[in-house]
C-alpha positions as CSV (number, residue, x, y, z in Angstrom):
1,X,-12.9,5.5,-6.4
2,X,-9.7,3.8,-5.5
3,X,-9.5,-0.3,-6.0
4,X,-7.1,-2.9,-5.5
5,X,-5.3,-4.5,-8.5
6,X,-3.3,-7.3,-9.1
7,X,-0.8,-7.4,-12.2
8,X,1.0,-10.5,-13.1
9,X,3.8,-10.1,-14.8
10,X,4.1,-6.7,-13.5
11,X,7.9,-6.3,-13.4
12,X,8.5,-6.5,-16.9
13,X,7.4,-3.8,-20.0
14,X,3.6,-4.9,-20.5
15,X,3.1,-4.9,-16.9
16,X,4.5,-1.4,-16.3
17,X,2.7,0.3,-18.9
18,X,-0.3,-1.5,-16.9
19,X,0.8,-0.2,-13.5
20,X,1.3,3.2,-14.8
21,X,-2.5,3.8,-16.3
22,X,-3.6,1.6,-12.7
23,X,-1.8,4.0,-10.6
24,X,-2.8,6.8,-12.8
25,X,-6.3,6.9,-11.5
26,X,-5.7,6.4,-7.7
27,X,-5.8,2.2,-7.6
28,X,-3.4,0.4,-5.3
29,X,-1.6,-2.0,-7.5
30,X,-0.4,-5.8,-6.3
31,X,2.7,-7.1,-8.2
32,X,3.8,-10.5,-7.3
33,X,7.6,-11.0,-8.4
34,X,10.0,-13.7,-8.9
35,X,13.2,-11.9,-11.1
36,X,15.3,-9.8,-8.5
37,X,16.3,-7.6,-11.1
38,X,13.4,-6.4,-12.3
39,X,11.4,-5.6,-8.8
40,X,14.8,-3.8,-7.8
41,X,14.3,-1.5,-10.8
42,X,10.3,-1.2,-10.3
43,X,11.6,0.3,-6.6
44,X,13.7,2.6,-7.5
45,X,11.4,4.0,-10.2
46,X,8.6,3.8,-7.8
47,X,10.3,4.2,-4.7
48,X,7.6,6.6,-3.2
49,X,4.8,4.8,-4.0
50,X,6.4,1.5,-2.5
51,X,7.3,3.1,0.5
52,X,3.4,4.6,0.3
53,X,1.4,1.5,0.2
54,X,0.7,2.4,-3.6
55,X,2.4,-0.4,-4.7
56,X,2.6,-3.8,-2.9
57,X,5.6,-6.3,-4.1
58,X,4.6,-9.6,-3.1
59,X,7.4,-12.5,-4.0
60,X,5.5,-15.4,-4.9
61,X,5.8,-17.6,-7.8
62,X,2.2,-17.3,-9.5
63,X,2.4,-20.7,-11.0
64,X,2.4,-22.2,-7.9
65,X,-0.7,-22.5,-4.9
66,X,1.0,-21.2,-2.6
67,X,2.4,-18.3,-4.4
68,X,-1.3,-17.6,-5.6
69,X,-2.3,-17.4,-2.3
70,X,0.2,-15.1,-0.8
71,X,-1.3,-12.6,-3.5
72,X,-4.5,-13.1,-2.7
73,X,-3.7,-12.6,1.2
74,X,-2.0,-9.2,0.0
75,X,-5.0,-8.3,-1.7
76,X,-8.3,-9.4,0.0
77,X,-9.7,-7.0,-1.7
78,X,-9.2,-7.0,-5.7
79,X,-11.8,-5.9,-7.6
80,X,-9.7,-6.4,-10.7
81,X,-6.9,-9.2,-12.1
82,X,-4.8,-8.8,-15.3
83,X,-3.0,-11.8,-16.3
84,X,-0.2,-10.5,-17.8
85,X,2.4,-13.2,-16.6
86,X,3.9,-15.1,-19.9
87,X,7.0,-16.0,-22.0
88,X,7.6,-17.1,-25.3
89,X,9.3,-19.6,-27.3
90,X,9.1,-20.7,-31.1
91,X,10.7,-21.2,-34.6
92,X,11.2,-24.9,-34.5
93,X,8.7,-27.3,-36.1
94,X,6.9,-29.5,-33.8
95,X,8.7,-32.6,-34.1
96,X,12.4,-30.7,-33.3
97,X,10.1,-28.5,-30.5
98,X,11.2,-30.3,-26.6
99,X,8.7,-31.4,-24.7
100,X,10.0,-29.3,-21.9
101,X,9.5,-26.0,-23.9
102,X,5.7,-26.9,-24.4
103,X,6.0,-27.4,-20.7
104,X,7.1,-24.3,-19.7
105,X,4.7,-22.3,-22.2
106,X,1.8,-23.8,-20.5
107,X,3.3,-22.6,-17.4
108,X,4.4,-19.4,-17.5
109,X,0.8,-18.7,-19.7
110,X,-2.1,-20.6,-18.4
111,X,-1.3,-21.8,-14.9
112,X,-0.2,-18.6,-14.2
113,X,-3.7,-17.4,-15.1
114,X,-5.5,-20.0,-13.5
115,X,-3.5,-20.4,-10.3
116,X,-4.1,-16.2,-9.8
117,X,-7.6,-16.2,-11.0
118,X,-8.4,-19.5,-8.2
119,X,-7.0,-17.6,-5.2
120,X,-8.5,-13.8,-6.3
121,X,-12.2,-15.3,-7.3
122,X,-13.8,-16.0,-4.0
123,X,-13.7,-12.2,-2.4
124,X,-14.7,-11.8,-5.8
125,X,-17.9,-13.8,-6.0
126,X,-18.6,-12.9,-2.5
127,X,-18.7,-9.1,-3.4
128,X,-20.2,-10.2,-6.6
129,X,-18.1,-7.5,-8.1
130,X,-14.5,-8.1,-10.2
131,X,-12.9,-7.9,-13.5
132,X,-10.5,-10.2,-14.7
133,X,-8.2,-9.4,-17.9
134,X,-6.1,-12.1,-19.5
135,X,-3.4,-12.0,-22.0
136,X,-3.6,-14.1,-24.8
137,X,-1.9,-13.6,-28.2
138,X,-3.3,-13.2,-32.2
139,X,-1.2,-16.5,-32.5
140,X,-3.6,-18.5,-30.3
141,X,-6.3,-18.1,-33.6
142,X,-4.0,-17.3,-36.6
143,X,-1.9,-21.0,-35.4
144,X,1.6,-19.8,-36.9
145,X,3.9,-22.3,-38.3
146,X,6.7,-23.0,-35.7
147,X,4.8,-21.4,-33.0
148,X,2.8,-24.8,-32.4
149,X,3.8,-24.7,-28.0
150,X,3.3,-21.2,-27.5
151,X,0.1,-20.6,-30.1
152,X,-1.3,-24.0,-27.8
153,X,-0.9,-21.9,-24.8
154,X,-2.4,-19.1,-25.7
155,X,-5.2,-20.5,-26.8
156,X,-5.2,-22.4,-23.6
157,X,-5.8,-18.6,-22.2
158,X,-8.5,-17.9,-24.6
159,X,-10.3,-21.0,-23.3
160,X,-9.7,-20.2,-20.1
161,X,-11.7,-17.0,-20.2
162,X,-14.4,-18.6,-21.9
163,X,-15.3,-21.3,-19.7
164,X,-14.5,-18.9,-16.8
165,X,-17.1,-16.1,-18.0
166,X,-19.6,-18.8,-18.1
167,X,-19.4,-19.8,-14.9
168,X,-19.0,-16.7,-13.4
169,X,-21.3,-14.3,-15.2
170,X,-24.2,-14.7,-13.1
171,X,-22.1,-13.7,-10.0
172,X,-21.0,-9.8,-10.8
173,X,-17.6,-10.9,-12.6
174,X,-16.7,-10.1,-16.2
175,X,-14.0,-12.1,-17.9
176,X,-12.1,-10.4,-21.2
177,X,-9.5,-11.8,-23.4
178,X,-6.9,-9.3,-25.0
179,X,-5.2,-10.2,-28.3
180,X,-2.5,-8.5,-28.9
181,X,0.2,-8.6,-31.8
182,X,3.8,-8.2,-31.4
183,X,4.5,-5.9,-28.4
184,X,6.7,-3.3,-29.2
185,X,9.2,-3.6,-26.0
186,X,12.6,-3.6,-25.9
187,X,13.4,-7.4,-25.4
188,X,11.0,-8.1,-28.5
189,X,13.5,-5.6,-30.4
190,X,16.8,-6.7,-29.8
191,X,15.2,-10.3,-30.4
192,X,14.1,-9.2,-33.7
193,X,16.4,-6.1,-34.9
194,X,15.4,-6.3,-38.5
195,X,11.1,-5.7,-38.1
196,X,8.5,-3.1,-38.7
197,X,8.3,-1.7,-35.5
198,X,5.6,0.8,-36.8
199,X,3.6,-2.3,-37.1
200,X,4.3,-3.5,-33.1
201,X,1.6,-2.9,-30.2
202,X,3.1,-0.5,-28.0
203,X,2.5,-1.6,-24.6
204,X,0.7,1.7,-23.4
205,X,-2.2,1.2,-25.7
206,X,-2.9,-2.2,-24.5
207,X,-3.0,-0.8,-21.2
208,X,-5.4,1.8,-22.1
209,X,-7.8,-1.0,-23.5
210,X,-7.6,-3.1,-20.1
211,X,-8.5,0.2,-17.7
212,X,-11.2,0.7,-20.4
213,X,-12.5,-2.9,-19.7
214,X,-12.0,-2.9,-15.6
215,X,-13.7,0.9,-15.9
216,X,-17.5,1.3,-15.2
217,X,-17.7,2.5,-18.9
218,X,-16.8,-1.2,-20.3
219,X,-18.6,-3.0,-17.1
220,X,-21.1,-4.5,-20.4
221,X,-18.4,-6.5,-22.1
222,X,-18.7,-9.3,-20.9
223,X,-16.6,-12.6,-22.9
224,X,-14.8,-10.3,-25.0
225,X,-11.7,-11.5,-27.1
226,X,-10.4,-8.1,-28.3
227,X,-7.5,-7.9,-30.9
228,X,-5.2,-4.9,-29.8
């Protein structure tokens, strides 16, 4: 059966791989957008299913109320959020790390996620029915030296998802945390010419493991923080 689903970061090479396996089993998918550049390219390589109602591009910045809310009123109906909005930024010490960088890692990571998951949760909770997937990182529990703002972040996530599943739990909606290493995209490449590749995430296989959690077969994991 077909559901609405709202991707976060949606635009960029985690998000596709996530809108591809969505899409792949019938789901309407919700992307909210803010780079120009990057929803132009998701509509020409979608073009059909835009112009189908398969796809809904909502502009909204996430990290705001209001944008949050424009989602939400594009998609009364989710029955499943991944958090997949983020950024990243590291490789100075904390005392040479600006203020303004652990700023916007808090941001683009956990107000993203808690602005989306505030508007989405009340259809939720009133269908007592959802599935919410946020991104974390392996950095937010292996605390990596010169990571200190991003590594805060993202265990800002993982918190998140805890204290949410507890409050939710009793109400029909499931709360996971994914963990993933190094994604193996093409921004993280050029940034980093010189690594393992082999020993990157590629983006499709996290995907796989966030249908698996919103499917009926992982409807029992419940809290999860799943390294990926």
């Amino acid at each position: 059966m077909s559901r609405t689903v709202v991707i976060s970061g949606g635009t960029g090479a985690l998000g596709r791989a996530l809108l591809a396996r969505f899409l792949a089993n019938g789901d309407r998918v919700v992307i909210p957008w803010i780079v120009k550049r990057e929803v132009e390219a998701l509509e020409t390589d979608q073009s059909v299913l835009v112009k189908g109602g398969r796809i809904a591009l909502v502009e909204a910045d996430v990290a705001e109320e209001a944008g949050a809310r424009k989602v939400a009123a594009a998609a009364p109906d989710a029955a499943v959020l991944v958090n997949a909005a983020g950024g990243f930024a590291g490789g100075s010490p904390l005392h040479e790390t600006e203020l303004e960088v652990w700023d916007r890692m808090y941001r683009m990571n956990v107000r993203t996620a808690v602005a989306l998951s505030r508007a989405l949760l009340p259809g939720m909770l009133a269908r007592r029915s959802g599935s919410i997937a946020n991104i974390a990182s392996r950095a937010a529990l292996e605390s990596p030296a010169g990571l200190a703002a991003y590594a805060s972040a993202k265990r800002g996530v993982l918190t998140l998802s805890e204290v949410l599943q507890k409050e939710v739990a009793a109400q029909g909606v499931r709360v996971n945390t994914i963990l993933p290493t190094t994604i193996d995209t093409p921004a993280n490449r050029a940034a980093m010419p010189n690594a393992d590749f082999s020993q990157w995430t590629a983006p499709a296989l996290i995907g796989e493991v966030i249908f698996w959690l919103a499917s009926d077969a992982g409807a029992t994991v419940r809290g999860g923080v799943i390294p990926v």
